[in-house]
ROLO-107519 format. One record per residue (C-alpha): residue in three letters; y, z, x. Coordinates in steps of 0.5 Angstrom, whole numbers, plus 500, padded with zeros to 3 digits. Each point is the difference from the previous one (the first is absolute). Example, Ala and Ser with C-alpha at 12.3 -4.5 7.8 and 13.67 -1.06 7.14 Angstrom:
+-----+-----+-----+-----+
:   r :   Y :   Z :   X :
+-----+-----+-----+-----+
: ALA : 491 : 516 : 525 :
: SER : 507 : 498 : 502 :
+-----+-----+-----+-----+
This chain:
+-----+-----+-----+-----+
:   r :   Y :   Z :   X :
+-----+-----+-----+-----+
: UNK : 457 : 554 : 372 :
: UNK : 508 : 497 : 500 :
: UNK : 501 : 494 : 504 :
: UNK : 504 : 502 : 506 :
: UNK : 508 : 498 : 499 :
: UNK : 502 : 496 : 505 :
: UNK : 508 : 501 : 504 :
: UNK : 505 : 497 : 497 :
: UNK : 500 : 495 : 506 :
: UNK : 494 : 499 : 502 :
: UNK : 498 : 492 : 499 :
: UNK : 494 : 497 : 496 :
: UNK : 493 : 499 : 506 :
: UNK : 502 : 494 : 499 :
: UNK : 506 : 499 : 501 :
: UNK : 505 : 495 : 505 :
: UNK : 504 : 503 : 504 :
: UNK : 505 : 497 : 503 :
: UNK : 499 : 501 : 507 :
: UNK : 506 : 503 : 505 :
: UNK : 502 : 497 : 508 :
: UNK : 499 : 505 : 505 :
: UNK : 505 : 503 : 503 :
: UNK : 504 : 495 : 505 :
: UNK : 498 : 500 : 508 :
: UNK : 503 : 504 : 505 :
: UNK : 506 : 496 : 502 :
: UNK : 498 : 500 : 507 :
: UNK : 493 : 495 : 499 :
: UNK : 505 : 495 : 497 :
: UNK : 506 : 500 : 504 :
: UNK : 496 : 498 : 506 :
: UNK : 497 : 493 : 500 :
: UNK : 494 : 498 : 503 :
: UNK : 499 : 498 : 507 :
: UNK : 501 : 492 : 500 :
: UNK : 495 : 499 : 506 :
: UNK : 495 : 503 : 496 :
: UNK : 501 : 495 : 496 :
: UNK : 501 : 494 : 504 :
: UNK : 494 : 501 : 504 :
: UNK : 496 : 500 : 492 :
: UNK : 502 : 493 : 500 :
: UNK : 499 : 498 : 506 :
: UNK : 492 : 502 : 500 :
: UNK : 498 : 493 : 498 :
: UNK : 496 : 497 : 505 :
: UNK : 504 : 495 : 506 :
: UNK : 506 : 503 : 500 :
: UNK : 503 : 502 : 506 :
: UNK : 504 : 507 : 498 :
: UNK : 506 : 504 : 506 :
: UNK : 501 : 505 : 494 :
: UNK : 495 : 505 : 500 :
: UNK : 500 : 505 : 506 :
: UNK : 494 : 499 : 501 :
: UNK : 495 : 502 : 506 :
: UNK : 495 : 494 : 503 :
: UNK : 493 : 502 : 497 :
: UNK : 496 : 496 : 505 :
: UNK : 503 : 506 : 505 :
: UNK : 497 : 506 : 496 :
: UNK : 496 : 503 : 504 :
: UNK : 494 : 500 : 495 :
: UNK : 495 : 502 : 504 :
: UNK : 503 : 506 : 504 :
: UNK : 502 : 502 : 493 :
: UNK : 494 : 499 : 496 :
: UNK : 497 : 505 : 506 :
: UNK : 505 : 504 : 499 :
: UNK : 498 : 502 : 493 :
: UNK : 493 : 500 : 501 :
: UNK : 502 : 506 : 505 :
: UNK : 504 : 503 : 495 :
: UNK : 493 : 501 : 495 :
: UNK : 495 : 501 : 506 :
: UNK : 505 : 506 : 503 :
: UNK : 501 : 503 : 493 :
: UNK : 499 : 496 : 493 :
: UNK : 501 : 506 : 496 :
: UNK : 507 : 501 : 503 :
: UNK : 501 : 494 : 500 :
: UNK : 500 : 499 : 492 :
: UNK : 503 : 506 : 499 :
: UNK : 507 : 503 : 498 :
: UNK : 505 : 501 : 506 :
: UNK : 506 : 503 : 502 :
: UNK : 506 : 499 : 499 :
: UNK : 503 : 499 : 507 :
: UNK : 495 : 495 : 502 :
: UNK : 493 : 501 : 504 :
: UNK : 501 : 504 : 507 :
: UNK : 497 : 494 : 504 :
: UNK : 505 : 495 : 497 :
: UNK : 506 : 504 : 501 :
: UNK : 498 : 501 : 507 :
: UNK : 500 : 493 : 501 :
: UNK : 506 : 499 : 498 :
: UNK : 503 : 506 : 504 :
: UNK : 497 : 497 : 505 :
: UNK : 503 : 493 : 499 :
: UNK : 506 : 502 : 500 :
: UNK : 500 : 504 : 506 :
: UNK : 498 : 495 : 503 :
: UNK : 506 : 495 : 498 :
: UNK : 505 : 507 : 503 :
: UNK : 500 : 503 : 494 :
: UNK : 497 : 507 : 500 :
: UNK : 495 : 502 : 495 :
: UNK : 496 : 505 : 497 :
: UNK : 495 : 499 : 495 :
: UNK : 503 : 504 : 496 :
: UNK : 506 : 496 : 499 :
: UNK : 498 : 495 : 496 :
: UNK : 497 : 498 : 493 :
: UNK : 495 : 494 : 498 :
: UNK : 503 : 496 : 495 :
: UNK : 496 : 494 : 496 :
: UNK : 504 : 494 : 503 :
: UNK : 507 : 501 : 503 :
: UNK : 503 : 499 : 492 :
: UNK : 498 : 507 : 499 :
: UNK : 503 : 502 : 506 :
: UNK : 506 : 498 : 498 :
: UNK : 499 : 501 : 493 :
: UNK : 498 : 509 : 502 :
: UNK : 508 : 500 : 504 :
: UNK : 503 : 497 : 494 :
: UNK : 497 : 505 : 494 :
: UNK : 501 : 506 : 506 :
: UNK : 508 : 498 : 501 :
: UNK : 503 : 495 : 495 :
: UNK : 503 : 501 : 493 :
: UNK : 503 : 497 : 495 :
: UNK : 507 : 497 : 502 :
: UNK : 499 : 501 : 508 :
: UNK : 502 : 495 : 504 :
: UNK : 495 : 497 : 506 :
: UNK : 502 : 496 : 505 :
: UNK : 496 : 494 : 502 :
: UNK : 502 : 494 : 505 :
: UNK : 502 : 493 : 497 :
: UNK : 495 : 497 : 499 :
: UNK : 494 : 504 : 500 :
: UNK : 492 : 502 : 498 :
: UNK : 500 : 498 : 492 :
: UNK : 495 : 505 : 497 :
: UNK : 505 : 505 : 504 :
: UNK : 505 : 498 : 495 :
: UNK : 496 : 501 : 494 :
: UNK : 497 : 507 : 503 :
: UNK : 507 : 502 : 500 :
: UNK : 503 : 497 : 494 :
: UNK : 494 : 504 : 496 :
: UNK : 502 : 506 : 502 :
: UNK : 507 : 498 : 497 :
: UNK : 503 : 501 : 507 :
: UNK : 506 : 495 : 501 :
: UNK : 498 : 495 : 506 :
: UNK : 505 : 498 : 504 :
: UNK : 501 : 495 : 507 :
: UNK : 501 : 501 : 506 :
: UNK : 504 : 495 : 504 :
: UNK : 496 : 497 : 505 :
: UNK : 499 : 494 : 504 :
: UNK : 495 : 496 : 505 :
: UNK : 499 : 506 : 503 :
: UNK : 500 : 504 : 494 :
: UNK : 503 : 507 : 497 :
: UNK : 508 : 500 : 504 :
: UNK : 500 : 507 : 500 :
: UNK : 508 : 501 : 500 :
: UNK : 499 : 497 : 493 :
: UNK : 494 : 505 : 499 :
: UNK : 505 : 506 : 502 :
: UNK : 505 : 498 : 495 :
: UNK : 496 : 498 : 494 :
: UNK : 496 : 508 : 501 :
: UNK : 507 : 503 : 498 :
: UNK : 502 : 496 : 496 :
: UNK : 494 : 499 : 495 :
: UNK : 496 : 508 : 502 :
: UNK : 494 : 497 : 500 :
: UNK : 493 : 503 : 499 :
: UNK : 496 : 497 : 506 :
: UNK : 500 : 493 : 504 :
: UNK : 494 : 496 : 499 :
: UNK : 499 : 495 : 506 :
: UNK : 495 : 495 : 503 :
: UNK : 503 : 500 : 508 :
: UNK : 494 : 496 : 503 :
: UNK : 498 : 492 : 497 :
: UNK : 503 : 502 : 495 :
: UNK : 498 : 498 : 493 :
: UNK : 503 : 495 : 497 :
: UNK : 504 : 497 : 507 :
: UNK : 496 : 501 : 505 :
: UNK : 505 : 504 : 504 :
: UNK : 499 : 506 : 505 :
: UNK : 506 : 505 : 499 :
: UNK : 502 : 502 : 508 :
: UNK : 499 : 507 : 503 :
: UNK : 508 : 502 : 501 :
: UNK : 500 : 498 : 493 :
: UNK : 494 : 505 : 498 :
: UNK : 503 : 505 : 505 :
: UNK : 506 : 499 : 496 :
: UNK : 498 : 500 : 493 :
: UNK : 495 : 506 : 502 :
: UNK : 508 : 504 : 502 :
: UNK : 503 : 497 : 494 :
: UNK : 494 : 503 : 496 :
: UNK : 500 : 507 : 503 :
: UNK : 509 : 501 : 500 :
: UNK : 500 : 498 : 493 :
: UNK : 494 : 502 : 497 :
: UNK : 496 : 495 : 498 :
: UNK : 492 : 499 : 499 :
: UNK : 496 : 494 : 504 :
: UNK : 495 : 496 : 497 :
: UNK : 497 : 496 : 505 :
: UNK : 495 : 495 : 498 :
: UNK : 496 : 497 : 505 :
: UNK : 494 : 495 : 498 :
: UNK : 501 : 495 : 505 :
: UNK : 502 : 504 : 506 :
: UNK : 493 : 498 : 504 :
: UNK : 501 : 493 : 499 :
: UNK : 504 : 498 : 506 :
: UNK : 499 : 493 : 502 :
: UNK : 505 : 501 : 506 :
: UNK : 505 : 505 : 503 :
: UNK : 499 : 508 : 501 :
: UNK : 499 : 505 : 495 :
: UNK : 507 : 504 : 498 :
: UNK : 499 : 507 : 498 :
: UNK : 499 : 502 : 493 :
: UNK : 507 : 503 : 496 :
: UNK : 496 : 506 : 500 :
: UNK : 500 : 501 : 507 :
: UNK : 507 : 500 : 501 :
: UNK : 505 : 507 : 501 :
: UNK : 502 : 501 : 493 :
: UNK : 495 : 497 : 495 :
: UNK : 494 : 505 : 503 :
: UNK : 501 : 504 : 493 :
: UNK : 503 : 495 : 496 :
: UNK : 495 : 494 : 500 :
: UNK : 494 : 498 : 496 :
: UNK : 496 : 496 : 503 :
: UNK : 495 : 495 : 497 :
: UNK : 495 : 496 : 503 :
: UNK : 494 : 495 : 498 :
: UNK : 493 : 498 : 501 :
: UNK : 501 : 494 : 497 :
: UNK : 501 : 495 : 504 :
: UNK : 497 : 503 : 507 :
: UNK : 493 : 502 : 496 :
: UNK : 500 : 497 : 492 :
: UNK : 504 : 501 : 495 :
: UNK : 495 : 501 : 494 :
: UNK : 499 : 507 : 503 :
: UNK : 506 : 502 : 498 :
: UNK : 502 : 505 : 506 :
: UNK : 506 : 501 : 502 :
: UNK : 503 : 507 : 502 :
: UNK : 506 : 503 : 500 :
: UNK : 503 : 506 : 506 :
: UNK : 505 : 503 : 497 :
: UNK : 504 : 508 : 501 :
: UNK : 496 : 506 : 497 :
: UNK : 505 : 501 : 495 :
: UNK : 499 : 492 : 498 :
: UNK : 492 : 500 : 501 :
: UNK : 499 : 506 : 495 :
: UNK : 504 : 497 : 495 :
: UNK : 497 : 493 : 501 :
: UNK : 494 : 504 : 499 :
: UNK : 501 : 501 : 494 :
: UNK : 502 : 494 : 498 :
: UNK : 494 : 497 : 502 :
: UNK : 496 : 506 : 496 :
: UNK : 503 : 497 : 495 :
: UNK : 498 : 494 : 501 :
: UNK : 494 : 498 : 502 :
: UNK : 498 : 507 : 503 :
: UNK : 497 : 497 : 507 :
: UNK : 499 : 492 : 503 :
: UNK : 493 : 499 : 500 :
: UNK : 495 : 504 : 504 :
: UNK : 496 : 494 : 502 :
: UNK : 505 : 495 : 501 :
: UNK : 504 : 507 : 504 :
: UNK : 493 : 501 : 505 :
: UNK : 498 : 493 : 501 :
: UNK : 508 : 498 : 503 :
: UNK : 498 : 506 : 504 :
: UNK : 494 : 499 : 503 :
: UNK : 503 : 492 : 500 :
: UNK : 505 : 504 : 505 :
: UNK : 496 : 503 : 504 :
: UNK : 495 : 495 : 502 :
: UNK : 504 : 494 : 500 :
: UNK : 504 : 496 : 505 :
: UNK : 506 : 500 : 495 :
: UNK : 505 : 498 : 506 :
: UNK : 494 : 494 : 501 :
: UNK : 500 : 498 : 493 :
: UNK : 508 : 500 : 499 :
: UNK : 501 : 496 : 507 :
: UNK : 496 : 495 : 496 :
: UNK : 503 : 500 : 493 :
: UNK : 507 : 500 : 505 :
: UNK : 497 : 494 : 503 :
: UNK : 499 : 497 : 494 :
: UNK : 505 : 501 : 497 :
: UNK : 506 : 498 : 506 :
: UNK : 496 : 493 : 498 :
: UNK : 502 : 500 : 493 :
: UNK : 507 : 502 : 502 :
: UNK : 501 : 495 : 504 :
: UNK : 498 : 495 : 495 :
: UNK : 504 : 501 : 495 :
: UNK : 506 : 502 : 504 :
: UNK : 499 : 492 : 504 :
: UNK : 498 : 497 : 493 :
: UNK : 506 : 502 : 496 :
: UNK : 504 : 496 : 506 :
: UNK : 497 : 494 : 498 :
: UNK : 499 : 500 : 493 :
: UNK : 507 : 503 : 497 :
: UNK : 507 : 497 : 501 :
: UNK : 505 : 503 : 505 :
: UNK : 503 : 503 : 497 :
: UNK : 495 : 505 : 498 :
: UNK : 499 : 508 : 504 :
: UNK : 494 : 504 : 501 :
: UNK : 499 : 505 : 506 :
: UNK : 495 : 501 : 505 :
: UNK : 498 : 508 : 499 :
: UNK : 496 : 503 : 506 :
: UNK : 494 : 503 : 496 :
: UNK : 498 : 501 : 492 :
: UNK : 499 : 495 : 495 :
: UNK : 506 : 497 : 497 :
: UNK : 505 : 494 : 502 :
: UNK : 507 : 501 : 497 :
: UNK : 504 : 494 : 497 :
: UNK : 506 : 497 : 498 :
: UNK : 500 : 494 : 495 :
: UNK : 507 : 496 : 502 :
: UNK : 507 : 502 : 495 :
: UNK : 499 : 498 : 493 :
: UNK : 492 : 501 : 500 :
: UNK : 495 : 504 : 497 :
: UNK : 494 : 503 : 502 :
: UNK : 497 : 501 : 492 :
: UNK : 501 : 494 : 498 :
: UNK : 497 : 497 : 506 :
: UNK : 495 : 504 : 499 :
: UNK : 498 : 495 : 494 :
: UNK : 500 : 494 : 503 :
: UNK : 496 : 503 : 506 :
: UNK : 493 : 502 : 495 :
: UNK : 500 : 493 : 498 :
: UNK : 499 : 498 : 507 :
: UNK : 496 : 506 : 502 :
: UNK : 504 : 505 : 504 :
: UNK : 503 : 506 : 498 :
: UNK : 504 : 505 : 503 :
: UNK : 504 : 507 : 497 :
: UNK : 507 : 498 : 498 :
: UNK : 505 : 505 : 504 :
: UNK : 503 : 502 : 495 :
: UNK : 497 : 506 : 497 :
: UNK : 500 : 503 : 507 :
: UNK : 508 : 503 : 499 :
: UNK : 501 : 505 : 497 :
: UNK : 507 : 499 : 497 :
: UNK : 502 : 494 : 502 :
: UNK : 495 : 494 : 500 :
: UNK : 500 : 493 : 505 :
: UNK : 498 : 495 : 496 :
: UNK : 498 : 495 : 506 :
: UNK : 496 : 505 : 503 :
: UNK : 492 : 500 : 501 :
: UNK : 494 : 504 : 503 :
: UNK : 494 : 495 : 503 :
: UNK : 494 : 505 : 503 :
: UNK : 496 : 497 : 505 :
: UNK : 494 : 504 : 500 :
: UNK : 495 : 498 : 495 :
: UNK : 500 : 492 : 503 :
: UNK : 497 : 497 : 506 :
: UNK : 505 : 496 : 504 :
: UNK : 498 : 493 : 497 :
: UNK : 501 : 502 : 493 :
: UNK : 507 : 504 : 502 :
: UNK : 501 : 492 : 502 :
: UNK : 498 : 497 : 494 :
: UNK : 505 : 506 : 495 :
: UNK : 505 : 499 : 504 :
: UNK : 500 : 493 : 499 :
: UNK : 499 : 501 : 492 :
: UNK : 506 : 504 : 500 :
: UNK : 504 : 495 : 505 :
: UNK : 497 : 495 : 495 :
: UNK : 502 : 505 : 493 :
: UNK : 508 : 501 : 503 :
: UNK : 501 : 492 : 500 :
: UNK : 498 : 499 : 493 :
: UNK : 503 : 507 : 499 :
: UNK : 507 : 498 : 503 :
: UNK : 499 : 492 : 498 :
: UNK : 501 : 497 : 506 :
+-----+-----+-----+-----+
């Protein structure tokens, strides 16, 4: 038989071929930088260094045993459900014990309002894919939660700060920055906030919720550390103030009241909203993990959860106060830092002509690190900023840090 003819552009078996790039990332996954609290804490994981960077919860105040049962009662009650698919909105048990957590707190709710998340991030990550284009603009306070920064900037949304102080948002300069910029929503941390520590007051709420409703404005309100008060009363959510009813999102967490390797959040959110956040989430994980979901529920319906709170409360007023003493000693006078009434962070201020970054050097060689303020602005940055967490560390060892940094800003600062 005659040997098959080859096409004229076909190559030798053989052959080398040159090989080709494949085609460019999306301009988004390169636009937006990597988290540097993230980094920081892969560099201080090394043994005896003392780290105010990562917010992260004390382990030695997890509630191992009350969980570990939880889990077992999860497999005893239905293995089968358990280990099997679920529905998107989150399993009824949890929903409804969210609902009644927040009805408790002065907020109605149904179960049905609210959508279980795998951690607060997806929660904040779902109302962005549901309302964010390119080239909208959101508004943010100054400064403000960073993997919120990111999480914005991803989906292409121009961020820009809200003028705020120790109090945080001014709403006369909110008011004036909605008509001038049009933006898509308002995302803000109102209660020990992230970074600063502060606490947004109920007449600036009510009035940021009357701003949002006059001017059409979507709210985001994030609260992770909402449980976390080490004194004072609790101030109503954003949510449940005249005006914002049909125009906030409300974000919650498990994180720091159970364990943050559950990964449980949730978000309560109108109908229009939770539908197409459904979708969202559909798309990106289909449903939060079901063992996770009815272990956290059995975990709330048999554990004295105010009990376990007022001891991490306790714990972590101590930690609080010493670092917030310890700085008084250790750093020149120059220096500002404040006392908030709850959460896990102390906010400071190095003196004029400092930076928080390059400081942040000197101190690993002294074994202390801490998250320049910095990339927590959204526009324009306070180099002399910084973020200290007081959580993870028993008090005397928030002594020997904060004498570590006291000791790393002399060196620093040549005196």
């Amino acid at each position: 038989m005659p040997a098959t003819a080859m096409p004229a552009n076909a190559l030798p078996a053989n052959a080398v071929v040159p090989a080709s790039p494949p085609p460019a990332f999306a301009s988004r996954a390169t636009s937006v930088e990597g988290s540097p609290v993230r980094e920081i804490l892969a560099l201080t994981q090394r043994p005896g260094i003392v780290s105010f960077a990562g917010g992260l919860p004390a382990p030695e105040l997890f509630d191992t045993e009350g969980l570990r049962a939880a889990y077992d009662a999860a497999f005893a009650v239905s293995a089968r459900r358990a280990l099997q698919y679920s529905t998107t909105e989150g399993a009824p048990e949890l929903r409804a014990a969210v609902a009644a957590r927040a009805t408790a707190r002065g907020l109605p709710t149904d179960a049905d309002d609210v959508i279980v998340t795998s951690g607060s991030q997806q929660a904040l990550a779902l109302v962005t894919a549901a309302l964010i284009e390119p080239g909208d603009v959101v508004l943010a306070e100054d400064p403000t939660y960073l993997a919120a920064i990111q999480c914005f900037r991803m989906a292409g949304a121009r961020v820009v700060a809200v003028p705020c102080d120790g109090e945080g948002i001014i709403p006369e300069a909110l008011a004036d920055l909605v008509a001038r910029e049009r933006p898509k929503l308002l995302y803000t941390v109102p209660t020990f906030q992230n970074p600063t520590g502060r606490t947004l007051p109920a007449p600036r709420r009510a009035e940021v919720a009357r701003i949002a409703a006059r001017l059409g404005l979507w709210l985001v309100e994030d609260d992770p550390y909402g449980d976390l008060r080490y004194e004072g009363s609790d101030v109503p959510w954003l949510a449940a103030h005249p005006g914002a009813e049909d125009r906030t999102a409300l974000i919650g967490s498990f994180s720091k009241i159970m364990a943050p390797g559950l990964r449980l959040g949730w978000l309560r959110a109108p109908a229009a909203l939770r539908r197409a956040a459904v979708v969202a989430k559909q798309v990106a994980d289909l449903h939060t993990s079901t063992v996770d979901q009815l272990a956290a529920a059995h975990y709330l319906t048999t554990t004295d959860l105010t009990a376990h709170i007022a001891t991490v409360r306790t714990a972590y007023r101590e930690r609080r106060d010493a670092l917030h003493d310890a700085l008084s000693r250790t750093l020149p006078a120059d220096c500002e830092w404040n006392l908030p009434a709850g959460g896990m962070f102390i906010w400071a201020r190095l003196p004029e002509g400092h930076d928080a970054t390059a400081l942040l050097k000197t101190a690993v060689t002294h074994g202390v690190a801490f998250v320049p303020g910095a990339p927590f602005h959204p526009n324009t940055p306070d180099p002399r900023t910084l973020r200290l967490s007081f959580t993870t560390h028993t008090p005397p060892e928030i002594r020997e840090g904060a004498a570590r940094l006291g000791r790393a800003l002399t060196e620093y600062a040549g005196i």
